[in-house]
Structure formats: C-alpha cells, structure tokens
Backbone of each chain as ProteinMPNN parsed JSONL, in Angstrom:
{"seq_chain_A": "XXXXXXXXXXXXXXXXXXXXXXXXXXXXXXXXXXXXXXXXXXXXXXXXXXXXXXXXXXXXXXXXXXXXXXXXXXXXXXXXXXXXXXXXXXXXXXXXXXXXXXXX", "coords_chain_A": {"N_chain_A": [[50.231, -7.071, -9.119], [47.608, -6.446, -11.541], [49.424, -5.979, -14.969], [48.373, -5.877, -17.398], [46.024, -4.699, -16.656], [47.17, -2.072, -15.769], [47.479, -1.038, -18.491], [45.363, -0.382, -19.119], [44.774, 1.938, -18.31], [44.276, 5.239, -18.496], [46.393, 7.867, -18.399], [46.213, 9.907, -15.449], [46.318, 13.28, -15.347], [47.338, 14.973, -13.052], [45.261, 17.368, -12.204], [43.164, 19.824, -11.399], [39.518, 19.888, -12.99], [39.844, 17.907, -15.227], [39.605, 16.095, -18.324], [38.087, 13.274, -20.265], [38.476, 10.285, -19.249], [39.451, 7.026, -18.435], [37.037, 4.209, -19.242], [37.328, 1.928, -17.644], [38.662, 1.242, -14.401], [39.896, 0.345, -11.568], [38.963, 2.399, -8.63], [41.194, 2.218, -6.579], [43.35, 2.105, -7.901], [43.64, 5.261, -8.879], [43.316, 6.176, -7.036], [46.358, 5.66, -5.757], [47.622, 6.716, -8.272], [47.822, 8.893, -7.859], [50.043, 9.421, -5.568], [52.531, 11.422, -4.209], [51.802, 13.384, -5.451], [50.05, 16.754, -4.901], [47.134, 16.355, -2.901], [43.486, 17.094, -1.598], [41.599, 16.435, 0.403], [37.8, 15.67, 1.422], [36.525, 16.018, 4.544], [33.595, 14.268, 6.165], [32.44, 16.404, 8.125], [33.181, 19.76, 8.326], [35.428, 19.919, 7.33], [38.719, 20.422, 5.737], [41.085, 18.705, 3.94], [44.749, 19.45, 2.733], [47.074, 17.939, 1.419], [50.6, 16.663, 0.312], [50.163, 13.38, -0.882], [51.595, 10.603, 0.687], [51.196, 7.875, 1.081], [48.432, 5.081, 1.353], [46.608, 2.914, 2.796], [44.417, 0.117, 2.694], [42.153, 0.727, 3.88], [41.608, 3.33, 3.068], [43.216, 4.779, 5.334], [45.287, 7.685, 5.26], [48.567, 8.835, 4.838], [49.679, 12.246, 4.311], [51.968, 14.858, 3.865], [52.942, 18.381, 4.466], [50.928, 19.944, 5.237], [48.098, 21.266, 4.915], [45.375, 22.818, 7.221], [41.71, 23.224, 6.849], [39.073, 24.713, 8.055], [35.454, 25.044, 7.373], [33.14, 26.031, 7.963], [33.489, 28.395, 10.351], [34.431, 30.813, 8.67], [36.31, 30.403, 7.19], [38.986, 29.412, 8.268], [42.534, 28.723, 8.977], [44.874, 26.062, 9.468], [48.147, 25.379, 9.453], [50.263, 22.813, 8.534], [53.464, 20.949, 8.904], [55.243, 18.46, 8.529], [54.767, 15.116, 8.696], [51.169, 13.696, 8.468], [49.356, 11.291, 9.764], [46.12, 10.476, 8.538], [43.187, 9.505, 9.857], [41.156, 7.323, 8.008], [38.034, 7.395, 8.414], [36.244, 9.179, 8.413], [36.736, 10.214, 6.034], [35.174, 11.647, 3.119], [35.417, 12.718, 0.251], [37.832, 12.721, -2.191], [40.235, 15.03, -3.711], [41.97, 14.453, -6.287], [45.318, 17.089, -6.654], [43.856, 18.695, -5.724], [43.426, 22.013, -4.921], [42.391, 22.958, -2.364], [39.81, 24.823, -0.75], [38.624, 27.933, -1.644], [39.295, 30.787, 0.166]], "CA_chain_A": [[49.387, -6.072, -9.801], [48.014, -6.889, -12.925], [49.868, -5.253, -15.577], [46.954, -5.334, -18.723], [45.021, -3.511, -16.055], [47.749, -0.732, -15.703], [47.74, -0.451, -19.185], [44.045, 0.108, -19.746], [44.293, 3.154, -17.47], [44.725, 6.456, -19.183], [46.935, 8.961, -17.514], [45.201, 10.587, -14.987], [47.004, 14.2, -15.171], [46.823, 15.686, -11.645], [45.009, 18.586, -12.257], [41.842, 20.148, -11.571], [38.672, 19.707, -14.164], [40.223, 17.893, -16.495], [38.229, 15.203, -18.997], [38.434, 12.132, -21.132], [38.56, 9.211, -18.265], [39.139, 5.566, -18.912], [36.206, 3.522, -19.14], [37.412, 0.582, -17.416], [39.5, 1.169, -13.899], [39.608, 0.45, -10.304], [39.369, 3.98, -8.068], [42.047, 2.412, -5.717], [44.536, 2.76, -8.821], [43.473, 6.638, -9.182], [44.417, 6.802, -5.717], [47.81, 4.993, -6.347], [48.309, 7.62, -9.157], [48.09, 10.525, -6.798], [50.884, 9.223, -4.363], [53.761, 12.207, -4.492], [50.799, 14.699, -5.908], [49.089, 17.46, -3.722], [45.086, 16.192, -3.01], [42.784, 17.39, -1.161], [40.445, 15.305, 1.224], [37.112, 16.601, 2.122], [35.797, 14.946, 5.343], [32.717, 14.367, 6.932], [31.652, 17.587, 8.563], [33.221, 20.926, 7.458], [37.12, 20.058, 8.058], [39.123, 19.554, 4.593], [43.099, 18.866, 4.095], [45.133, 19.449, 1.339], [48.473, 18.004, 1.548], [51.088, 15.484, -0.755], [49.963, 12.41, -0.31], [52.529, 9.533, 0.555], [50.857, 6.763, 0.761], [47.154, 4.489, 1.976], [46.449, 1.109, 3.217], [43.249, -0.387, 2.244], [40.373, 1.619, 5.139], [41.998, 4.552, 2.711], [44.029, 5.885, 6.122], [46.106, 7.967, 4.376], [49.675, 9.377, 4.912], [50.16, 13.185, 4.109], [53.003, 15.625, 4.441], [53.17, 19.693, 3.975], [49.63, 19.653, 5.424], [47.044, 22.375, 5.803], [43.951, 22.017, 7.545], [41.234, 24.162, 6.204], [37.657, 24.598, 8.594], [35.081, 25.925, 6.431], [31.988, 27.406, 8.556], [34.04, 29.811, 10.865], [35.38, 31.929, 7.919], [37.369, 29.596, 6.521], [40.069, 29.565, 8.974], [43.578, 28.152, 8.623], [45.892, 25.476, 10.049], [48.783, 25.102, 8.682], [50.973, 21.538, 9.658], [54.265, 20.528, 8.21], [55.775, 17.279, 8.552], [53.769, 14.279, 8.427], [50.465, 13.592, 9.019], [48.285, 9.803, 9.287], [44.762, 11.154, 8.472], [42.03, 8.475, 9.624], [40.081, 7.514, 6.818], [36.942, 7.005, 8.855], [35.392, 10.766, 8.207], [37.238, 10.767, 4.78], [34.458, 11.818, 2.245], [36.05, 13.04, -0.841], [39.774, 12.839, -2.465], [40.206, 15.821, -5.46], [43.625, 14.539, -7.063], [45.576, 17.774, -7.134], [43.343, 19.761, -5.528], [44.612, 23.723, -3.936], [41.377, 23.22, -1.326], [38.491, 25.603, -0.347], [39.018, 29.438, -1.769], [39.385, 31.31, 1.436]], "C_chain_A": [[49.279, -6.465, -11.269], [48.298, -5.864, -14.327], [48.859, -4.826, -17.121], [46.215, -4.764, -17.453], [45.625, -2.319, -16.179], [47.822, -0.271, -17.029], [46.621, 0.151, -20.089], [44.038, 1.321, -19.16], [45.022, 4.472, -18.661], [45.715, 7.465, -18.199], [46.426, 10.165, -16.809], [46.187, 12.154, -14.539], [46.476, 15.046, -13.861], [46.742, 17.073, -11.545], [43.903, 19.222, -12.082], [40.677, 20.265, -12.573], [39.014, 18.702, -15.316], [38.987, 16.362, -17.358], [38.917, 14.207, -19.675], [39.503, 11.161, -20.103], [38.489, 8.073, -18.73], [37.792, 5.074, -18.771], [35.755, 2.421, -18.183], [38.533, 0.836, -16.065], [38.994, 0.904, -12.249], [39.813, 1.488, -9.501], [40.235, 3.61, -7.258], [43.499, 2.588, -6.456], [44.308, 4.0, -8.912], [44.289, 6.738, -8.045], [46.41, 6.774, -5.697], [48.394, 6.162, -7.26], [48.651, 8.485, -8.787], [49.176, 10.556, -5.622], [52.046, 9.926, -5.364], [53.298, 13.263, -4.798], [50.223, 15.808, -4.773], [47.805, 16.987, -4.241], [44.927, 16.609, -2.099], [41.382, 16.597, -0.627], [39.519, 16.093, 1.63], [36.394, 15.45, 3.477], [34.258, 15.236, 5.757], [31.671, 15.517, 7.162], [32.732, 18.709, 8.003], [34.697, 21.223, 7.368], [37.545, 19.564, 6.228], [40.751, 19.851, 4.847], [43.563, 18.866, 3.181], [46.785, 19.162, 1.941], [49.43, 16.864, 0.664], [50.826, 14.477, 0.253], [51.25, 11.226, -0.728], [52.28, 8.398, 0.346], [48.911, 6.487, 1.466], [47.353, 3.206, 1.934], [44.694, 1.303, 2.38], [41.889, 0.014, 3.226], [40.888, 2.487, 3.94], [42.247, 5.308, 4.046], [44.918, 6.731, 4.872], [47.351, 9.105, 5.292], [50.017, 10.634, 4.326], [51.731, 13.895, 4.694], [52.885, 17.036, 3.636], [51.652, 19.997, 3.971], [49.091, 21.065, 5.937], [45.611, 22.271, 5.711], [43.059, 23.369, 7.207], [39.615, 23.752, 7.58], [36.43, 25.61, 8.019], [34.262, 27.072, 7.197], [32.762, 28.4, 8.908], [34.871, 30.494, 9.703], [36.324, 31.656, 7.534], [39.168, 29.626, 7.174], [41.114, 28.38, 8.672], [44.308, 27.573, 9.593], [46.962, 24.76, 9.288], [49.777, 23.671, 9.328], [52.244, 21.197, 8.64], [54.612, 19.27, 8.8], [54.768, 16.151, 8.391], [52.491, 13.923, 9.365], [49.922, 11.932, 9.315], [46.613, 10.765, 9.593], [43.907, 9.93, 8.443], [41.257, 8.575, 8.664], [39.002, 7.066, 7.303], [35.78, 8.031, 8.471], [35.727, 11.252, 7.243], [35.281, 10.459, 3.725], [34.715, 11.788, 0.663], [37.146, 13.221, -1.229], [39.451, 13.621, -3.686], [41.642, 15.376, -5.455], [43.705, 16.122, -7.501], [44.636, 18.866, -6.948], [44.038, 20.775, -4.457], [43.328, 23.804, -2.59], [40.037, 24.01, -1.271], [39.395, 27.256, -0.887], [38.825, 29.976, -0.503], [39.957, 32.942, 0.827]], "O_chain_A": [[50.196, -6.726, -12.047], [47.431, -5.061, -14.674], [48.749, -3.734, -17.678], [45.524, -3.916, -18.019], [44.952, -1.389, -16.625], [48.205, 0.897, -17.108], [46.668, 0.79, -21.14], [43.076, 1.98, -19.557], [46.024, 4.435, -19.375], [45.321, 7.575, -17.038], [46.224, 11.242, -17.37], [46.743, 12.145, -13.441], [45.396, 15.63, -13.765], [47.572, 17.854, -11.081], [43.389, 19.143, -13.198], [41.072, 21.155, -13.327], [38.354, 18.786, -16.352], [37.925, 15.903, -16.938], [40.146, 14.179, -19.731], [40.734, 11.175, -20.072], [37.544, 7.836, -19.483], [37.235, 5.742, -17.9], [34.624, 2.026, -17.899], [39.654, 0.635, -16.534], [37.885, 1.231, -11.826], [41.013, 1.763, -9.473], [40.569, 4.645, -6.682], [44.516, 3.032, -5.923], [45.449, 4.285, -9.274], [45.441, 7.157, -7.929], [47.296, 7.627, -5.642], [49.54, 6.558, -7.046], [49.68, 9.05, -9.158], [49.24, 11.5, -4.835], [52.448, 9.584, -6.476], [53.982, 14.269, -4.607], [50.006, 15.334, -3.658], [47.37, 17.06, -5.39], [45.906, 16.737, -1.363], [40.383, 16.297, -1.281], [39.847, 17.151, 2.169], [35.897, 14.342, 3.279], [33.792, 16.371, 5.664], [30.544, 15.644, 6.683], [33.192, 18.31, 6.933], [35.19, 22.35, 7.333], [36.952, 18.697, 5.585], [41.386, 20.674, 5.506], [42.936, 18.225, 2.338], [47.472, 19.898, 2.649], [48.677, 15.975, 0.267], [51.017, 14.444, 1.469], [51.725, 10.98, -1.836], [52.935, 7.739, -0.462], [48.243, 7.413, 1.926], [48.091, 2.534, 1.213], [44.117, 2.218, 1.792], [40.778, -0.507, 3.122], [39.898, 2.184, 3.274], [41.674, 6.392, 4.155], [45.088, 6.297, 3.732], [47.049, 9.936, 6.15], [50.917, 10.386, 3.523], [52.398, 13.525, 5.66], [52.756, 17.029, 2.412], [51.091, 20.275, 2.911], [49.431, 21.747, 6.903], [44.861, 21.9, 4.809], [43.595, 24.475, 7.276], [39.287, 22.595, 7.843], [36.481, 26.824, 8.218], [34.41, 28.294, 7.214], [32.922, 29.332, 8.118], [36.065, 30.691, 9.93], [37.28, 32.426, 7.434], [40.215, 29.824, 6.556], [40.749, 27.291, 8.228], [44.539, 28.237, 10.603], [46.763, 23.749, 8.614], [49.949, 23.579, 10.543], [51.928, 21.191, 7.45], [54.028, 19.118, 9.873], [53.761, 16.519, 7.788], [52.548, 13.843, 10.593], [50.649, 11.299, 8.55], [46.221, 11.434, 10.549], [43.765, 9.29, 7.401], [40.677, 9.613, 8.347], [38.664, 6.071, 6.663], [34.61, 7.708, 8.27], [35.429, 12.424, 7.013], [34.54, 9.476, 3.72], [34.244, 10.907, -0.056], [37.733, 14.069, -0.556], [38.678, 13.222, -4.556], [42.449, 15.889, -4.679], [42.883, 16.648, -8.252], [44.529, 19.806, -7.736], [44.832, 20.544, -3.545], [43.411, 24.785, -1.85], [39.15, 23.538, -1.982], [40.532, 27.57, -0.535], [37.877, 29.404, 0.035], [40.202, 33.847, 1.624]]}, "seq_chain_B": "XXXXXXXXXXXXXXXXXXXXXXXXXXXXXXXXXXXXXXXXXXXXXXXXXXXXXXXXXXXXXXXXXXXXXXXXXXXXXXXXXXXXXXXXXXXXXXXXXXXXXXXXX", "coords_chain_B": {"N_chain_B": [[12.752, -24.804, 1.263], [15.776, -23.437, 2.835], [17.017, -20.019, 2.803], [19.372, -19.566, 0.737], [22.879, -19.411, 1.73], [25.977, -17.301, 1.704], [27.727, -18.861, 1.255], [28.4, -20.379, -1.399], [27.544, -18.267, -3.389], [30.292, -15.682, -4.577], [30.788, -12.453, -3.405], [28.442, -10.689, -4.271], [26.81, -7.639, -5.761], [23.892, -5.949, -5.648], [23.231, -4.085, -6.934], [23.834, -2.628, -10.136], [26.098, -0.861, -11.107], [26.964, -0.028, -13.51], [25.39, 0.406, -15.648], [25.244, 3.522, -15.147], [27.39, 4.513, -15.957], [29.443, 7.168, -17.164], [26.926, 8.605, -17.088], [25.138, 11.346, -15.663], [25.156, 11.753, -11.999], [23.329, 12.069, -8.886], [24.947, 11.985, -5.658], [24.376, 11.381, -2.201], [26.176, 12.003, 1.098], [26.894, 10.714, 3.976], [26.623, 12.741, 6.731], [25.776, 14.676, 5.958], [26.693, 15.948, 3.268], [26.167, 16.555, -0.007], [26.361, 16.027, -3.477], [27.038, 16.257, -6.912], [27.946, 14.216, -10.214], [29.723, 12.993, -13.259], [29.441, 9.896, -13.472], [32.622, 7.725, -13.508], [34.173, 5.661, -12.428], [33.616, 2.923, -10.471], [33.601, 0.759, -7.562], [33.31, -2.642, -6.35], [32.799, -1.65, -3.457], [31.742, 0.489, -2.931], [33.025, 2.908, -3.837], [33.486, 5.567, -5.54], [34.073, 6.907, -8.604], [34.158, 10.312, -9.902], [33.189, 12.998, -12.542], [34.008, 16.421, -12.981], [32.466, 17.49, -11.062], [29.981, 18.453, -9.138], [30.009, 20.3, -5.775], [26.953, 20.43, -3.551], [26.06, 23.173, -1.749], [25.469, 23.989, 1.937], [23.487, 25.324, 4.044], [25.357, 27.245, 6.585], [23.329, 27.996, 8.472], [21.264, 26.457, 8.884], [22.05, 23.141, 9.001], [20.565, 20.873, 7.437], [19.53, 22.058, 4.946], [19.363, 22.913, 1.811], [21.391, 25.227, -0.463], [21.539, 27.806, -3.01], [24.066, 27.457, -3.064], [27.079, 26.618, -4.952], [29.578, 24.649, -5.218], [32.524, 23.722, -7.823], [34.456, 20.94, -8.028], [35.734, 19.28, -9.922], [37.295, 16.25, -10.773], [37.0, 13.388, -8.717], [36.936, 11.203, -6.162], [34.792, 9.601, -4.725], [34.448, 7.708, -1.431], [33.169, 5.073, -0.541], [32.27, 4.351, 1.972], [30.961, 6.715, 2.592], [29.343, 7.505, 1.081], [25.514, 7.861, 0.805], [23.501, 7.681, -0.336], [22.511, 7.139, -3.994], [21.659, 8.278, -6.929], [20.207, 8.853, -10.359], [21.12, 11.783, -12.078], [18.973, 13.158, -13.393], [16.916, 12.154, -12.225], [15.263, 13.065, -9.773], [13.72, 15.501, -8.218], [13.109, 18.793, -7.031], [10.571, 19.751, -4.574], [7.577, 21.638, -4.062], [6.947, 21.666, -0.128], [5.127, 19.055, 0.876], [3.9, 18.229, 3.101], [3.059, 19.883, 4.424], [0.738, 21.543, 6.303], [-2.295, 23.371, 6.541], [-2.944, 26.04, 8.493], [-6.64, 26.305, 10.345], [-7.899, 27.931, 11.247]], "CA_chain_B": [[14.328, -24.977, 0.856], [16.451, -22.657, 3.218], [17.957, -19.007, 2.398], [21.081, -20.003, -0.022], [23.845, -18.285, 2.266], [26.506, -16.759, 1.332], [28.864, -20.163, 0.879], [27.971, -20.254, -2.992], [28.098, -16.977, -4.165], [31.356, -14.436, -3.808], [30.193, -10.772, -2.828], [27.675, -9.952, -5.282], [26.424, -6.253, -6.302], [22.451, -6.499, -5.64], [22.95, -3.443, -7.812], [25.045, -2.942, -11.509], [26.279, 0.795, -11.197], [27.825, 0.009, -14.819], [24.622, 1.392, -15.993], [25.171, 4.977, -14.906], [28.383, 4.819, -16.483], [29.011, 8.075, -18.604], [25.821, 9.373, -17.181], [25.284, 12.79, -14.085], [24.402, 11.418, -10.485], [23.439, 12.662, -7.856], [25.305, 11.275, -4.373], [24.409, 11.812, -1.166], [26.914, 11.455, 1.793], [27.124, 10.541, 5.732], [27.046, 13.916, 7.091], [24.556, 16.202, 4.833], [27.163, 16.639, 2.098], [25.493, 16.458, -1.82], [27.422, 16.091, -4.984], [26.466, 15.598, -8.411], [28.96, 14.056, -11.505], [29.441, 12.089, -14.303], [30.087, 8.643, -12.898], [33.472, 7.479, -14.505], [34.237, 4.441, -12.418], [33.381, 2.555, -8.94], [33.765, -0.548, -7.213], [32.079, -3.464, -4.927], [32.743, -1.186, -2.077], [30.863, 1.732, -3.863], [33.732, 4.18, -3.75], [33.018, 6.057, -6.974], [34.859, 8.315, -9.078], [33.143, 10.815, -10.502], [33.831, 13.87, -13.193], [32.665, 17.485, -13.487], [32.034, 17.362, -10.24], [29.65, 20.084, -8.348], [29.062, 20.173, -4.519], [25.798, 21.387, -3.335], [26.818, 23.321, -0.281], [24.178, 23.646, 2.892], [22.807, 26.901, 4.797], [25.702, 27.436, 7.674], [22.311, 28.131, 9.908], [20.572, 24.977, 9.304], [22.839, 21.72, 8.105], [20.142, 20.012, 6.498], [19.095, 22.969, 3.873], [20.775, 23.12, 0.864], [21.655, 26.807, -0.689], [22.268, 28.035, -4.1], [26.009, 28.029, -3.498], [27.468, 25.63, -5.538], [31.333, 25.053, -6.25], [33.509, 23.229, -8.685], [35.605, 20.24, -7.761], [36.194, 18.249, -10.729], [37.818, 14.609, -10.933], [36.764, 13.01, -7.438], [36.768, 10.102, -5.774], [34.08, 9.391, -3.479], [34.107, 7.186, 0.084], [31.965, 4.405, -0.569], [32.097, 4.113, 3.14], [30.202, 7.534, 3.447], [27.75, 7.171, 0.202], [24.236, 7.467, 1.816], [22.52, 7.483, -1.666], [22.913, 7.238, -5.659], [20.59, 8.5, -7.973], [21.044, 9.493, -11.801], [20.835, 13.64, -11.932], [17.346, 13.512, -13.688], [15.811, 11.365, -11.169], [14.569, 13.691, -8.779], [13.463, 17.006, -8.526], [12.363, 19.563, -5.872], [9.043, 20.086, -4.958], [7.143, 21.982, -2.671], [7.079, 20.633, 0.84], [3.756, 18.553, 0.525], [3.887, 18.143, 4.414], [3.018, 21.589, 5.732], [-0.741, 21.768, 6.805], [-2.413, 24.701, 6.534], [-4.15, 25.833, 9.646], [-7.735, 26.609, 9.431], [-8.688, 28.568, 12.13]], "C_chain_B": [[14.596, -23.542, 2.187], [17.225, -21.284, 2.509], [18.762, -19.652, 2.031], [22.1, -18.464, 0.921], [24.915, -17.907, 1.397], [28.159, -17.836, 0.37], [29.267, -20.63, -0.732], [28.443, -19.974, -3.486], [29.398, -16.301, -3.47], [30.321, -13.168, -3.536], [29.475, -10.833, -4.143], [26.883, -8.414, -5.149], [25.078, -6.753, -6.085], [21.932, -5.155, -6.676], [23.486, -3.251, -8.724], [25.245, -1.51, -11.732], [26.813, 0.952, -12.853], [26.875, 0.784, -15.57], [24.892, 2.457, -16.172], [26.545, 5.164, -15.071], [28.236, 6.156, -17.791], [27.55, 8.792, -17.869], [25.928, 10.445, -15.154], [24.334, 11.529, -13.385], [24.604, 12.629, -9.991], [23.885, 11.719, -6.167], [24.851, 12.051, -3.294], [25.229, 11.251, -0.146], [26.245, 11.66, 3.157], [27.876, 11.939, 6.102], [26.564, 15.098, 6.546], [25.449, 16.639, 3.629], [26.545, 16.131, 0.83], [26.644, 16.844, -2.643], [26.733, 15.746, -6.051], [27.773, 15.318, -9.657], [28.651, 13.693, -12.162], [30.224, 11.011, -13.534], [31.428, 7.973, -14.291], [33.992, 5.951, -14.117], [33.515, 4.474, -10.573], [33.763, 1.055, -8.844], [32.73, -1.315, -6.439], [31.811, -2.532, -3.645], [31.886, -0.039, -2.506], [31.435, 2.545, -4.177], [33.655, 4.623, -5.329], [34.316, 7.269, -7.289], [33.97, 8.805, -10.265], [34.158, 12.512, -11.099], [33.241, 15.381, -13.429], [32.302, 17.81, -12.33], [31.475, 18.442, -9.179], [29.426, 19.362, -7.021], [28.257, 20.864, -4.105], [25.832, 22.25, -2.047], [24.903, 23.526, 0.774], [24.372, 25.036, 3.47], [23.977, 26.373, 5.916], [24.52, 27.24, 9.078], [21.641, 26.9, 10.132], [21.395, 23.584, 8.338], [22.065, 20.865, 7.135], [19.297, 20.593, 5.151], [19.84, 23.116, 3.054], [20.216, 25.063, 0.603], [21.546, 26.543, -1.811], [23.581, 28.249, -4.255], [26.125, 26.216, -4.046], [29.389, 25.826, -5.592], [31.821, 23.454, -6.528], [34.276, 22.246, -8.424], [36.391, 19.331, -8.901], [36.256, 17.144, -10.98], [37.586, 14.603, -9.259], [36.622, 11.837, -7.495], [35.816, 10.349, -4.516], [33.985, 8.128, -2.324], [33.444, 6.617, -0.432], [31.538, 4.18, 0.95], [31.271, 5.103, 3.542], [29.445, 7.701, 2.521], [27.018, 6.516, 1.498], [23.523, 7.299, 0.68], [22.643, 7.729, -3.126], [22.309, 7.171, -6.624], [21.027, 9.261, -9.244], [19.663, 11.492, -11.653], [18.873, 14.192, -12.537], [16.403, 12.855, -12.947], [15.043, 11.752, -10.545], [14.941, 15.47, -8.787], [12.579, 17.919, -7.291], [11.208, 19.892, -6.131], [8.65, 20.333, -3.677], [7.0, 21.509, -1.161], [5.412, 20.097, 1.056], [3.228, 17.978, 2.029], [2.989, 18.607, 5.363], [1.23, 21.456, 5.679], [-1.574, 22.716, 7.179], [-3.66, 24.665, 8.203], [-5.861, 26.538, 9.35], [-8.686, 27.262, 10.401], [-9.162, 28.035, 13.962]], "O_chain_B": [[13.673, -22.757, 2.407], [18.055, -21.546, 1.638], [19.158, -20.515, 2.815], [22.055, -17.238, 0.825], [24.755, -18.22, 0.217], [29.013, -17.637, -0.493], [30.331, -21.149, -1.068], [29.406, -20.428, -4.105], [29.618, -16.294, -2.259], [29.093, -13.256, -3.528], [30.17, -11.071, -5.131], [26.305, -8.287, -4.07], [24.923, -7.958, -6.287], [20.794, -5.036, -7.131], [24.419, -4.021, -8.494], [24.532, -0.956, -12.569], [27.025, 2.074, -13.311], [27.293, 1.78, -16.162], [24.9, 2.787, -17.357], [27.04, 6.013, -14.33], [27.499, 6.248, -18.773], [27.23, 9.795, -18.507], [26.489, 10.242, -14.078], [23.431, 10.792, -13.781], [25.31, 13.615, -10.201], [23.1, 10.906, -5.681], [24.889, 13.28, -3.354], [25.252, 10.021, -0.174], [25.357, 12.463, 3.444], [29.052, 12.265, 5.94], [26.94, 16.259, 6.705], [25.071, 17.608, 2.97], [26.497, 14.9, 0.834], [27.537, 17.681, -2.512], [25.832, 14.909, -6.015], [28.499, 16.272, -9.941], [27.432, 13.666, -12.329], [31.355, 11.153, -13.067], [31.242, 7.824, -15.498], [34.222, 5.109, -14.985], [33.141, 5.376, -9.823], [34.131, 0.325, -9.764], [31.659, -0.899, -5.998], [30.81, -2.636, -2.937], [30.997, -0.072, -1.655], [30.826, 3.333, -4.9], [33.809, 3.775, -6.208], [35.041, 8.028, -6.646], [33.358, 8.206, -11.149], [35.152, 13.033, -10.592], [32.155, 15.546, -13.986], [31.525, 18.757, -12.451], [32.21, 19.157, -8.499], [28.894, 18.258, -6.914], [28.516, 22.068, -4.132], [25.451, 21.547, -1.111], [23.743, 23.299, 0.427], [25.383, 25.717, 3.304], [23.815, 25.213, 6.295], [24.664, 26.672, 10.161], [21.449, 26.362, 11.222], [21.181, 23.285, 7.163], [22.598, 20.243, 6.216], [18.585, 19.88, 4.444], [21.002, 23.441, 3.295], [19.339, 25.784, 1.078], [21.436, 25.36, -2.131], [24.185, 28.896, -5.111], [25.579, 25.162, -3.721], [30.127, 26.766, -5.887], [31.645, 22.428, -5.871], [35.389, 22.726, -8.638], [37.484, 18.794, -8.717], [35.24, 16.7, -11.513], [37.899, 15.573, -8.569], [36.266, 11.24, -8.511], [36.036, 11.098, -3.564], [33.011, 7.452, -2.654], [32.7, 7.318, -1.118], [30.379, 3.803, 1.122], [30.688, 4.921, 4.611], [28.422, 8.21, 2.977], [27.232, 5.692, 2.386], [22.649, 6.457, 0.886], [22.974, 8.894, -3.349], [22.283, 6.145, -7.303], [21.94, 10.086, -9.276], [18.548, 11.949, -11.404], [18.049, 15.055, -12.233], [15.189, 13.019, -13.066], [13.985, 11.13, -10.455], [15.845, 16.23, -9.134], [11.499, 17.563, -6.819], [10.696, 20.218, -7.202], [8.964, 19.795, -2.616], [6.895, 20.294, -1.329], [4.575, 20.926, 1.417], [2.19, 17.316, 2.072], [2.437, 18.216, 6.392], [0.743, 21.209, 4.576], [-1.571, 22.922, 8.392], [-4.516, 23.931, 8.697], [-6.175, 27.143, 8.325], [-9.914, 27.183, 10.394], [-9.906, 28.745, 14.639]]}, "name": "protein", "num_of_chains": 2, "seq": "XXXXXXXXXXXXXXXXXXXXXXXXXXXXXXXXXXXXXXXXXXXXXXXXXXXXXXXXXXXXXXXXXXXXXXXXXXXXXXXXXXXXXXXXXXXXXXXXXXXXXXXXXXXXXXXXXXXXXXXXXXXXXXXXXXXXXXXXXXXXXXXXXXXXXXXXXXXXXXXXXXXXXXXXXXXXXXXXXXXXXXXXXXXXXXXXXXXXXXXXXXXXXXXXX"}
C-alpha cells in the first residue's frame, strides 16, 4: 500500500453529512476506512443493511456483523440478524459510512 | 491499418470524470434508483464517491416515476457496477412528456 497515498487522504470521520473531502483518493480506501464502523448498504431494489462492517474483497462482497435488514416498500419492516453476515456485492448499490439506515 | 487492440494501451477511461470534480451530478442506477451529489472522487471502475448526497425516491405504485420525496444520505459511495448514467445536476431538466398525442376525434 502506498504510504504518500495514505497520507494524502484526509480523515474521513464516520459520520453522517459531514464536508471538506480530499481531492485526490481512491473510494476503495474510504471503504478500508469504514472497516470496524457501522455502514449502511443500499441495494438494488428496496432491501438496505446496516451493520459493522468487517471486512471486503475486491467484487466489494462484504463481511458484516450486528446486522439489520431493513425492506422499505412494505412499511418499512424489520429484520434484525446478529452474528455474521457475507452480503453479495452483486445488488450492492450504495455504502453510507456510518450510516443508522432508513427512518422507519 | 487494423483496429489498434487493446495490446498497446492499459485500460483507458474513454471518459475523464476529473472534470466533474467539485461539481452536483446526477447518477442513475441498475434498478430505477436516482441520486444526485457533489462528486468527490471515483475510479476506472466508476465507483464514485459522492457528497451531500440526495436520493430521489420513486412512486411505490409505479417503479419508474419519481416523487417529490427526497431524503438525505450524505458521504456515499456509489457501485460503479450498478451506475446506469452520469450527468452534471444542470444538465437536464424535466419537461413535459412530448410523446402523448392528442386524439382528435
């Protein structure tokens, strides 16, 4: 990993809204930053997950744990999952670092 | 002369997103979802990260109608695998459906 890259990156504080983004970074280091953080994946069609992420390979599969599955149309119904998940990244759409999910 | 294949060049960009650095898009994804940000970074693969970030949500009754609901996500990373399209936020603009055919009796 090259280390003048890690040090162009600004500290991406895992938090919702926040501002003043490096200029200059690769988004698979953002991801990298968010491993141990709660995010929030939105997929595909109307399914999103919010859970700490452990790790990703390079498709972006990704490794959660303390997982709840959120389905939006029906009334925002709840599944809650503990222990670990592998979430195909085939129907992954969107990653919020540090996101709490869908208001329900 | 023959197409120059690929033996040459590495992966090249046929587009330079560096442009629309700092400036609002609008994305469209695989699957009817809409977003709009400030593009902050991306890669060869397209996966973007984007800031500010609104999603445009869609009519429950019909998937391919958008609504006036909007909400809030912030700092995002987007799927370059499910980018369907990437246009800067002033690009395009709704307009009547120029389709519809009036009947005439």
């Amino acid at each position: 990993m090259d280390q003048v890259l890690f040090e162009k990156l600004l500290i991406f504080v895992v938090t919702p809204n926040n501002t003043n983004c490096a200029l200059e970074f690769y988004v698979s280091e953002l991801v990298d930053k968010c491993i141990g953080s709660r995010i929030h994946i939105v997929m595909k069609n109307d399914k999103e997950i919010v859970g700490t992420l452990l790790g990703f390979d390079d498709f972006v599969n990704m490794v959660l744990e303390d997982v709840t599955e959120f389905e939006i149309t029906p009334e925002g119904r709840r599944i809650t999952k503990l222990d670990q998940i592998l979430l195909n990244g085939n129907n992954i759409t969107m990653l919020i670092p540090g996101g709490e999910g869908p208001e329900v | 002369a023959p197409f120059r294949s690929q033996e040459k060049k590495k992966k090249e960009s046929i587009f330079d997103l560096s442009k629309y650095i700092d400036k609002p898009i609008r994305v469209k994804f695989q699957g009817g979802r809409e977003a709009s940000g400030v593009l902050k970074g991306f890669d060869p693969l397209l996966n973007l990260v984007l800031d500010g970030t609104i999603e445009y949500m869609r009519d429950p009754d019909d998937q391919y109608k958008l609504t006036e609901d909007t909400r809030q996500l912030g700092l995002v990373v987007c799927r370059g695998t499910a980018v369907v399209l990437i246009c800067p936020q002033d690009g395009m603009e709704a307009i009547p459906n120029p389709f519809i055919q009036q009947q005439d009796g």
